[in-house]
Each structure stands twice: as structure tokens, then as C-alpha cells.
N, CA, C and O atoms as CSV, one atom per row, in Angstrom:
chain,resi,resn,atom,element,x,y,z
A,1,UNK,N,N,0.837,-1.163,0.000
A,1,UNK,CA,C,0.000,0.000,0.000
A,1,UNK,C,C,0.887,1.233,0.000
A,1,UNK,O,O,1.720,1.285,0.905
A,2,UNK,N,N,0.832,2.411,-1.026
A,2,UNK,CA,C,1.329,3.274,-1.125
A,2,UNK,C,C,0.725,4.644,-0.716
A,2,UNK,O,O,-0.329,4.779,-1.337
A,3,UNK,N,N,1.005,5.859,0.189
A,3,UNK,CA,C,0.475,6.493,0.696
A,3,UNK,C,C,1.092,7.674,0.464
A,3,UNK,O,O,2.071,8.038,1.116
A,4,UNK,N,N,0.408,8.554,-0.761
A,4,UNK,CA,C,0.891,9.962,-1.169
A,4,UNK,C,C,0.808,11.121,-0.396
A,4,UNK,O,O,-0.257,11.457,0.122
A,5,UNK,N,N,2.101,11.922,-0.241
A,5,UNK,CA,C,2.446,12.917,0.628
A,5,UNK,C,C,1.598,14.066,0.372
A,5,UNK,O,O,1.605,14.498,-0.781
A,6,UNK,N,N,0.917,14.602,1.180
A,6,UNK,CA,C,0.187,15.888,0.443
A,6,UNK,C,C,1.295,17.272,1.102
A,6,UNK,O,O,1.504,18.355,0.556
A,7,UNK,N,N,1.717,16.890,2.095
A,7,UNK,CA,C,2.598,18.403,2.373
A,7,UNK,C,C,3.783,18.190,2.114
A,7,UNK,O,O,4.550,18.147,3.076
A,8,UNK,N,N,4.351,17.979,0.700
A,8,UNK,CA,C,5.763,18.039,0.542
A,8,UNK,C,C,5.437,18.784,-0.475
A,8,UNK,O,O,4.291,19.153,-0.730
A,9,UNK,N,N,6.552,19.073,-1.184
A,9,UNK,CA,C,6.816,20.264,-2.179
A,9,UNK,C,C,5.702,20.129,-3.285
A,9,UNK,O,O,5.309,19.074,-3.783
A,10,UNK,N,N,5.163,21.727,-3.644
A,10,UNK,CA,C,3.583,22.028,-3.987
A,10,UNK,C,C,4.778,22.043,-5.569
A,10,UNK,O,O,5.986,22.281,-5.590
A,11,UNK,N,N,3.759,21.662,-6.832
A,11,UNK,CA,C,4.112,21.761,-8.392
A,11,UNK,C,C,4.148,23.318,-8.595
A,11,UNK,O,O,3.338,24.022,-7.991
A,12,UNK,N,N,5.324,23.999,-9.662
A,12,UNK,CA,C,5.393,25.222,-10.048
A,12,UNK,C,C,3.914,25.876,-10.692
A,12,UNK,O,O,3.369,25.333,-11.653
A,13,UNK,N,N,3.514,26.748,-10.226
A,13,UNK,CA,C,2.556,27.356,-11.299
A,13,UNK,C,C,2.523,27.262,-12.461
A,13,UNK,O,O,3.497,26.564,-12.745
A,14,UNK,N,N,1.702,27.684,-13.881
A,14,UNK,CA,C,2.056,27.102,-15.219
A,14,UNK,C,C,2.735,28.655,-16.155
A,14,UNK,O,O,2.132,29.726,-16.215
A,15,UNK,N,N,3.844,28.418,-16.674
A,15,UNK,CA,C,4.397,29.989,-17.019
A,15,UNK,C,C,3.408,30.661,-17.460
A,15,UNK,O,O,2.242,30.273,-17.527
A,16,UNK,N,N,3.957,31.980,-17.863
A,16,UNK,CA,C,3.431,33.133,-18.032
A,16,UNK,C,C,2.655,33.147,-19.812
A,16,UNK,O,O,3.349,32.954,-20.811
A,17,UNK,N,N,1.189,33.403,-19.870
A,17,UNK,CA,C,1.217,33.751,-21.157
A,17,UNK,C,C,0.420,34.908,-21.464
A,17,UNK,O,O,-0.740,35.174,-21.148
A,18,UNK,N,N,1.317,35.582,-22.182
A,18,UNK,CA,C,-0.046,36.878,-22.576
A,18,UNK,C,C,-1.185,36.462,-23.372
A,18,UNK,O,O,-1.346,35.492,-24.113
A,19,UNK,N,N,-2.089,37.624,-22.974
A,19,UNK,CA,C,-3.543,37.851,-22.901
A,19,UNK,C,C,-3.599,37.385,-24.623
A,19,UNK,O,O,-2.557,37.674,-25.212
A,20,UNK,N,N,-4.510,36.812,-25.354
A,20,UNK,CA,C,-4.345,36.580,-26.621
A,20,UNK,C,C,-5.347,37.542,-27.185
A,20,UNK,O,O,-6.497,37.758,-26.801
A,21,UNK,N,N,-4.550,38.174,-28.359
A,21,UNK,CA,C,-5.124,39.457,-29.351
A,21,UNK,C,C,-6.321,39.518,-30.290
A,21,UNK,O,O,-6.568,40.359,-31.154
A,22,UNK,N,N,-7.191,38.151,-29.828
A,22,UNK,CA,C,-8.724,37.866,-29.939
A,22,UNK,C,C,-9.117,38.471,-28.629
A,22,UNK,O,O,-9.285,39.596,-29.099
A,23,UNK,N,N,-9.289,38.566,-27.849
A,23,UNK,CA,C,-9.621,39.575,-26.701
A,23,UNK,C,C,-10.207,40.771,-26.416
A,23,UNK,O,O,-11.106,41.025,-25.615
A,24,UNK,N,N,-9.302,41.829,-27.527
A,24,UNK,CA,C,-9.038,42.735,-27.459
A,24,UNK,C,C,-9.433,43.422,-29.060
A,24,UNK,O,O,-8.669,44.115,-29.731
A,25,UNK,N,N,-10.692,43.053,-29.394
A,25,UNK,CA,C,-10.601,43.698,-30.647
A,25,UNK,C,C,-11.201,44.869,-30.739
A,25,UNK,O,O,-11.207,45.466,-31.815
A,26,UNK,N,N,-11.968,45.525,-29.312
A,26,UNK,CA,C,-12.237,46.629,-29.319
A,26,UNK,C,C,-13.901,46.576,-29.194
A,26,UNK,O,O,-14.340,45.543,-28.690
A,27,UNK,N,N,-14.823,47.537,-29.584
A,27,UNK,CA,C,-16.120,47.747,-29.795
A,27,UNK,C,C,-16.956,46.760,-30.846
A,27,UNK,O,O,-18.062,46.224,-30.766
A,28,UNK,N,N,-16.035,46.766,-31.753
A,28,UNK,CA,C,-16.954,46.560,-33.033
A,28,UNK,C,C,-16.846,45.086,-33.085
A,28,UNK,O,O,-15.855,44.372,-32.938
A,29,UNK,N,N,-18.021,44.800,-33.314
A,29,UNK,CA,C,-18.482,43.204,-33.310
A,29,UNK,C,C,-18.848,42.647,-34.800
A,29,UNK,O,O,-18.802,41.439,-35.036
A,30,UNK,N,N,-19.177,43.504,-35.684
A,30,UNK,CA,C,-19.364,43.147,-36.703
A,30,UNK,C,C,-18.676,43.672,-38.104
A,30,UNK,O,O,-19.013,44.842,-38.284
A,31,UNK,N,N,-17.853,43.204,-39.117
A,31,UNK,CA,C,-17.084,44.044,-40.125
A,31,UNK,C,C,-18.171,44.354,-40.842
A,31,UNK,O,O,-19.097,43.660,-41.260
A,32,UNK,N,N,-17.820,45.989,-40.962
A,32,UNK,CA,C,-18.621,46.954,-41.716
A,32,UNK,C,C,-17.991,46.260,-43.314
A,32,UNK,O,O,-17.033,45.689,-43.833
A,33,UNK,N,N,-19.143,46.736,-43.525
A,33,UNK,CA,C,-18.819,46.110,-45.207
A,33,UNK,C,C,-19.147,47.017,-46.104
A,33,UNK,O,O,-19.517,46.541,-47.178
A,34,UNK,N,N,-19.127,48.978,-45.965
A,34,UNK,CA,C,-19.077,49.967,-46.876
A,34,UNK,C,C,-18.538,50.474,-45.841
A,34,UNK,O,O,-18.921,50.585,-44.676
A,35,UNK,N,N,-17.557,50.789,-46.413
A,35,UNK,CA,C,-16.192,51.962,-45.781
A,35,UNK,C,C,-16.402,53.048,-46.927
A,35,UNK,O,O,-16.417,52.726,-48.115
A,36,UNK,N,N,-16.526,54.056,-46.587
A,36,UNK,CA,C,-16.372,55.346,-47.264
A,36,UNK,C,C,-14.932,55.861,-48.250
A,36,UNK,O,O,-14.014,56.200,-47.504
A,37,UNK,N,N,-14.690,55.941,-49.292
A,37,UNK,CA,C,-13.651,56.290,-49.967
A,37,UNK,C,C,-12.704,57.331,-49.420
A,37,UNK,O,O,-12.963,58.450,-48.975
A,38,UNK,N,N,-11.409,56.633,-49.570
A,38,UNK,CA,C,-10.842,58.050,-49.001
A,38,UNK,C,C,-10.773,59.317,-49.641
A,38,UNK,O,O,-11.192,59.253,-50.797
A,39,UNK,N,N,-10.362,60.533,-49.268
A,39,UNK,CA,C,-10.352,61.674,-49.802
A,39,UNK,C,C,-9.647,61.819,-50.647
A,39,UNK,O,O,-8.771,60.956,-50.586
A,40,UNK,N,N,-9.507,62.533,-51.543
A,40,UNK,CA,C,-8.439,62.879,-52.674
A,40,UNK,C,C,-7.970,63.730,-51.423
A,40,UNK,O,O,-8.590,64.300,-50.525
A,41,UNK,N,N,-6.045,63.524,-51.857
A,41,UNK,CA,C,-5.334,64.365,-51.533
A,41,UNK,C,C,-5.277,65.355,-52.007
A,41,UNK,O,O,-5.464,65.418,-53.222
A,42,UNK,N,N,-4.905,66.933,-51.012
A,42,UNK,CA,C,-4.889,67.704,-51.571
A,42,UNK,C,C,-3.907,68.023,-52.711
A,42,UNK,O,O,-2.904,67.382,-53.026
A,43,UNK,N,N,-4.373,69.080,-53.233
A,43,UNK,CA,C,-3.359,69.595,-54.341
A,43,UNK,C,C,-2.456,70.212,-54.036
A,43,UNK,O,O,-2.768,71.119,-53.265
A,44,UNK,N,N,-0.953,70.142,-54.385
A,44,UNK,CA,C,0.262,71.078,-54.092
A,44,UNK,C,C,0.135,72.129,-54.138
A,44,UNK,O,O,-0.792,72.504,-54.856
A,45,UNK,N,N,0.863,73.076,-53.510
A,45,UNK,CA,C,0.477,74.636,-53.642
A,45,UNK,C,C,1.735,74.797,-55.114
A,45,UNK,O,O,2.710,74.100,-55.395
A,46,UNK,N,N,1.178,75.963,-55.755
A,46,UNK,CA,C,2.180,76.147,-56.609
A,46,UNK,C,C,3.740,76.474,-56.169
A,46,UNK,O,O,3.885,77.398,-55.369
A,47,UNK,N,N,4.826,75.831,-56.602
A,47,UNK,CA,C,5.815,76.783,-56.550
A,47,UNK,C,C,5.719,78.109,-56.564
A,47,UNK,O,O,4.866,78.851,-57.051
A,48,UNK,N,N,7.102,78.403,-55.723
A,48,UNK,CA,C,7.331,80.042,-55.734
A,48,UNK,C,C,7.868,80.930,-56.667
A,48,UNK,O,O,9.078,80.969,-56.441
A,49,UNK,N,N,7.646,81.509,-57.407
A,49,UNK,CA,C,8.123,82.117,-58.262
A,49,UNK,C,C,9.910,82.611,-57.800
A,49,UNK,O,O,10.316,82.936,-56.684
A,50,UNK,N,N,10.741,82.505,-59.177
A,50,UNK,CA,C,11.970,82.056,-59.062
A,50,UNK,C,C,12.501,83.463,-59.008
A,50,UNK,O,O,12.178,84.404,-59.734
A,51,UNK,N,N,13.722,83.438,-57.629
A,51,UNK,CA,C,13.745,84.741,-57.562
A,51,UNK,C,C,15.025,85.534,-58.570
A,51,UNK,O,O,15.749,84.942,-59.369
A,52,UNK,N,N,15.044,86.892,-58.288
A,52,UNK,CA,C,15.534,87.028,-59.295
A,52,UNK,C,C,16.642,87.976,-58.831
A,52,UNK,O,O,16.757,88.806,-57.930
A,53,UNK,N,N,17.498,87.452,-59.937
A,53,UNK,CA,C,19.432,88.216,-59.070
A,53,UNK,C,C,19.223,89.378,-58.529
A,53,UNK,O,O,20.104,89.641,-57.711
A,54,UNK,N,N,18.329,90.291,-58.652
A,54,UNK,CA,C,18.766,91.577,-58.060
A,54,UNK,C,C,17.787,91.395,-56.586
A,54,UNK,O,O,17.632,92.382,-55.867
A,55,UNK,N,N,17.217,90.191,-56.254
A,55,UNK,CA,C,16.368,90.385,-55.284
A,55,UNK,C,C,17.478,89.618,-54.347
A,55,UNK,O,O,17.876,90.104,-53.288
A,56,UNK,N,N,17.793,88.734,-54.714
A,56,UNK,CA,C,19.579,88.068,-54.464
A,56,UNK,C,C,20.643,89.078,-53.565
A,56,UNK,O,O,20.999,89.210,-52.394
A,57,UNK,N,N,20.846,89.552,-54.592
A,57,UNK,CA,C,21.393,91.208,-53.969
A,57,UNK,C,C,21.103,91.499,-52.904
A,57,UNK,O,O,21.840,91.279,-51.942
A,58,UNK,N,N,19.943,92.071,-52.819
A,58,UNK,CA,C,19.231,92.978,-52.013
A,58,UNK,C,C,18.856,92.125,-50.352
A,58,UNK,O,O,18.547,92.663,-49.289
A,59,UNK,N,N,19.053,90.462,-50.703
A,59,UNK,CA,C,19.143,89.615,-49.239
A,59,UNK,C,C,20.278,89.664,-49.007
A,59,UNK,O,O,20.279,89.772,-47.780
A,60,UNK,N,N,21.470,89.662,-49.381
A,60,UNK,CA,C,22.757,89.840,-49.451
A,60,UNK,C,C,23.457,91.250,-49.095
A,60,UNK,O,O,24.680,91.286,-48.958
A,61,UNK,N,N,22.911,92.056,-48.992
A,61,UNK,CA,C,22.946,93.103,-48.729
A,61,UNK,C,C,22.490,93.769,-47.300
A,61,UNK,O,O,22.895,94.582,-46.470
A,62,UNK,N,N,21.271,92.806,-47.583
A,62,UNK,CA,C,20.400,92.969,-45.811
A,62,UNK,C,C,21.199,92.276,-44.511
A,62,UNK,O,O,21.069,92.437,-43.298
A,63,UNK,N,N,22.023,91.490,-45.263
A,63,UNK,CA,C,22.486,90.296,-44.485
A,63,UNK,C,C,24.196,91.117,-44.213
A,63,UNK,O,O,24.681,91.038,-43.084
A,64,UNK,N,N,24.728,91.623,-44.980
A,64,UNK,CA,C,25.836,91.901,-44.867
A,64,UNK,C,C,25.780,93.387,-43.454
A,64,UNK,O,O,26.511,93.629,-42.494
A,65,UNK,N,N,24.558,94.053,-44.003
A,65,UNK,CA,C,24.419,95.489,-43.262
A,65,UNK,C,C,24.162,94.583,-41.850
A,65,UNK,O,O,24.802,95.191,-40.992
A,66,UNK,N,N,23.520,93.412,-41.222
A,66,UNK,CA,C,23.335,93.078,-39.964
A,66,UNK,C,C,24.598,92.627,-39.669
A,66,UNK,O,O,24.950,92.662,-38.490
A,67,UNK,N,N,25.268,92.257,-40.416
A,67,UNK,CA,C,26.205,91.206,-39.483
A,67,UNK,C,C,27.775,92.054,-39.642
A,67,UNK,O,O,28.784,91.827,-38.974
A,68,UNK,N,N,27.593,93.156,-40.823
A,68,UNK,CA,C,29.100,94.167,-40.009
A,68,UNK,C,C,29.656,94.671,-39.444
A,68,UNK,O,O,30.792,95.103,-39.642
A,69,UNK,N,N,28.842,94.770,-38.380
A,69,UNK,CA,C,29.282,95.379,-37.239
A,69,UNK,C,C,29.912,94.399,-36.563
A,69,UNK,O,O,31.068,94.539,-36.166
A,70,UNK,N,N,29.211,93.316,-36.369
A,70,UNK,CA,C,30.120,91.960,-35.573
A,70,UNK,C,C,31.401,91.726,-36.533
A,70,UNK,O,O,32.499,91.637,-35.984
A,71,UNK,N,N,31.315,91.622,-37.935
A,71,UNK,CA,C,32.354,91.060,-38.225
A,71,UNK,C,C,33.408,92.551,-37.920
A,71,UNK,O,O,34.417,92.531,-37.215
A,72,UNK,N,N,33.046,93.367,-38.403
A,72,UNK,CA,C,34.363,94.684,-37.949
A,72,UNK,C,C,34.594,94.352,-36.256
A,72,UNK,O,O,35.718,94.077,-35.836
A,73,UNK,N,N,33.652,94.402,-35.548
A,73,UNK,CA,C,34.633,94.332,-34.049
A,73,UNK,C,C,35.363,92.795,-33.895
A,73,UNK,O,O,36.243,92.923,-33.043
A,74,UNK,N,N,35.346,92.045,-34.165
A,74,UNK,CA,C,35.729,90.896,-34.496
A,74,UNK,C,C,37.599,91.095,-35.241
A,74,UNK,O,O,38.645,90.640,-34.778
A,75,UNK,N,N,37.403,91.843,-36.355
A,75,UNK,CA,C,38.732,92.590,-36.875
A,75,UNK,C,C,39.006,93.284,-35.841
A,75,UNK,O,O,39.542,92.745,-34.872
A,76,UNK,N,N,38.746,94.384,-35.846
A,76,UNK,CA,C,39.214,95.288,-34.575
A,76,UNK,C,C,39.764,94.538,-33.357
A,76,UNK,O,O,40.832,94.972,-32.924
A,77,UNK,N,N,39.123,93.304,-32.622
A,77,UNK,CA,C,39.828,92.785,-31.716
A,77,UNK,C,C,41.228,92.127,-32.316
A,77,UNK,O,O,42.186,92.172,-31.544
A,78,UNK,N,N,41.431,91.555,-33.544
A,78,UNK,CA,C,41.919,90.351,-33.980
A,78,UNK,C,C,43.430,90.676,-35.004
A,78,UNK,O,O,44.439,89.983,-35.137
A,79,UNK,N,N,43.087,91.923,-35.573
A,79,UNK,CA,C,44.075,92.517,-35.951
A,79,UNK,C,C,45.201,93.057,-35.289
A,79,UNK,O,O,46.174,92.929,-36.032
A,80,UNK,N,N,45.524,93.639,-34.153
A,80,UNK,CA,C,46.017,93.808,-33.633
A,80,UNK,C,C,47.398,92.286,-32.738
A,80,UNK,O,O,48.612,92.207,-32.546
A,81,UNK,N,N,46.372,91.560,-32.525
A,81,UNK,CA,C,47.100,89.943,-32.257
A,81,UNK,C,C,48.172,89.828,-33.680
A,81,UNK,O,O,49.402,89.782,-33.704
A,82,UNK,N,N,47.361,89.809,-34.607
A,82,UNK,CA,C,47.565,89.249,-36.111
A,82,UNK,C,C,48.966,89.919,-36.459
A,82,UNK,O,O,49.935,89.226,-36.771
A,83,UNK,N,N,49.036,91.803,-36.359
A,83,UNK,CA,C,49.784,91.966,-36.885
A,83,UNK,C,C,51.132,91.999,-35.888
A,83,UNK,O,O,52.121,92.417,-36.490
A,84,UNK,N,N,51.363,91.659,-34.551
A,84,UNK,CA,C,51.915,91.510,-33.897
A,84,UNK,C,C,52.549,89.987,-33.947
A,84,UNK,O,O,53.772,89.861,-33.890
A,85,UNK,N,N,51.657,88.787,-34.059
A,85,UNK,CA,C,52.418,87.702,-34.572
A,85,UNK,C,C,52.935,87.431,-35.480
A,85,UNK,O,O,53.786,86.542,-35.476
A,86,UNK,N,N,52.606,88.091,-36.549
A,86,UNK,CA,C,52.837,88.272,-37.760
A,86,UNK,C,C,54.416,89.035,-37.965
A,86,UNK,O,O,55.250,88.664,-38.791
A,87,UNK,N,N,54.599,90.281,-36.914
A,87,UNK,CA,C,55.955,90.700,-36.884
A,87,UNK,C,C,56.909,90.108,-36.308
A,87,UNK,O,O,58.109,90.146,-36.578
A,88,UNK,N,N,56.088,89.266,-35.087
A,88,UNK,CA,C,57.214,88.353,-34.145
A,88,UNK,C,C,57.821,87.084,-34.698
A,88,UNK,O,O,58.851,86.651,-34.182
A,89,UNK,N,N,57.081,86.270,-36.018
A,89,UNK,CA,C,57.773,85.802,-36.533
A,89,UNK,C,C,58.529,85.969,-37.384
A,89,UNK,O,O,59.234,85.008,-37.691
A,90,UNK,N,N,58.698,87.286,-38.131
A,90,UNK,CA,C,59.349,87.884,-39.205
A,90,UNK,C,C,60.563,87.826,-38.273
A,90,UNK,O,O,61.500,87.030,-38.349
A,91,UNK,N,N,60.444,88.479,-37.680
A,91,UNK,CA,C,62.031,89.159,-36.300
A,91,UNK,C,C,62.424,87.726,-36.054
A,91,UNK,O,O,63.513,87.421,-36.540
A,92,UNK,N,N,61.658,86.607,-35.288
A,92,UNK,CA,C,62.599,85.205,-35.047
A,92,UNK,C,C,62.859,84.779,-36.077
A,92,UNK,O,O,64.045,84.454,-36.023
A,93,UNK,N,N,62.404,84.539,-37.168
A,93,UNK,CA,C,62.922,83.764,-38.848
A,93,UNK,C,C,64.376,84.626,-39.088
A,93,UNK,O,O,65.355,83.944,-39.391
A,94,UNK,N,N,64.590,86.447,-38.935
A,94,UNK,CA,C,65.271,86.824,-39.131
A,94,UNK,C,C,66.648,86.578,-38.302
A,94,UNK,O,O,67.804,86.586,-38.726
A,95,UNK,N,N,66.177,86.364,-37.031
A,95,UNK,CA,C,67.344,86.239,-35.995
A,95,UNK,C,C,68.279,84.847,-36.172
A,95,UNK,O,O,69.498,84.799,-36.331
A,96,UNK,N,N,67.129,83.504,-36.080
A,96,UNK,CA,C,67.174,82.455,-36.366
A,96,UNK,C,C,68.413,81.975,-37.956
A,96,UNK,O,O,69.238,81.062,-37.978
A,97,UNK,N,N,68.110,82.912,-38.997
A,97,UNK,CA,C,68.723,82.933,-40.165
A,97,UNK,C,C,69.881,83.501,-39.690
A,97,UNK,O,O,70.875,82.793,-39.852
A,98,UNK,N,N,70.179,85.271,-38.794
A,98,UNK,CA,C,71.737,85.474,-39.000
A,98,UNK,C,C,72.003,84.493,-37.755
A,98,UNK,O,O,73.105,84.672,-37.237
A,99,UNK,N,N,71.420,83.759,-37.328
A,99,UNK,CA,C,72.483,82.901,-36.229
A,99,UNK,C,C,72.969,81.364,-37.189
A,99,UNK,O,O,73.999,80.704,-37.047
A,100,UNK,N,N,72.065,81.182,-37.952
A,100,UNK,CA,C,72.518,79.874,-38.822
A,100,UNK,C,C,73.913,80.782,-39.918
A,100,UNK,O,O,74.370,80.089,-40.827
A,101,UNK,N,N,74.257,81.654,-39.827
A,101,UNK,CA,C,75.018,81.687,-41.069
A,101,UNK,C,C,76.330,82.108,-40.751
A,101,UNK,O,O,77.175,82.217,-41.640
């Protein structure tokens, strides 16, 4: 006569499965069977009319009058460095040469 343990170790639960995507189909219970056509897409707007060199100019111009003032103080700081390194290597190339000769 064999006599099965009921309080020894309980079987693992059964893994994990997600919810299945029949479930979840939402409201509608029945497929509509006239769907409405879709819309025509709209129409492109026309291109822009192609501009023309002197209007070119005249952004180029707008653009130069905003931004000269930055680029002149920009010189103004930068020139001064410039023409100073610019002399300090003239003077060492020169020194450098009468000491090689």
C-alpha cells in the first residue's frame, strides 16, 4: 500500500502567457462592409516664383548690413594679435637665419 504525501513540495505554477489578441478587438463586433472612400489628396500649392538676381542682392545686402558690425569688431579685436604675430615671426625667422650663417 502506497500512501501519497500531500505536504511536501507544492508543483510550479504554469508559465506566463499573454492575454491573446482575440480579446481585445475593441467595440466593433461586426465588419462593416461599406467603408467610405478616401479623400483625394490635396493639391500642391504652386511653386514660388523664381527669384531674381537683383532680389539676391538685395538679401545679401540685408544680411551683410546686420552682421558688419560683428564682423568689424571681431577685426578690430583680432588685428592687432595678427599683426603683432605676424611681426614676431618675421624678427625670429630673421634672428634664427643670422644665427645659422
Amino acid at each position: 500500500m502506497h500512501i501519497a504525501h500531500t505536504t511536501g513540495a507544492q508543483t510550479a505554477p504554469p508559465p506566463y502567457q499573454p492575454p491573446s489578441h482575440q480579446m481585445h478587438r475593441g467595440t466593433q463586433t461586426t465588419p462593416s462592409i461599406c467603408t467610405p472612400p478616401a479623400p483625394p489628396p490635396a493639391p500642391a500649392p504652386p511653386p514660388p516664383p523664381p527669384t531674381t538676381f537683383l532680389e539676391k542682392l538685395k538679401k545679401f545686402d540685408a544680411a551683410l548690413k546686420e552682421y558688419a558690425p560683428v564682423v568689424g569688431s571681431i577685426f578690430d579685436t583680432l588685428s592687432p594679435v595678427i599683426f603683432l604675430g605676424s611681426f614676431m615671426v618675421a624678427v625670429f625667422s630673421g634672428f634664427m637665419a643670422w644665427m645659422s650663417s
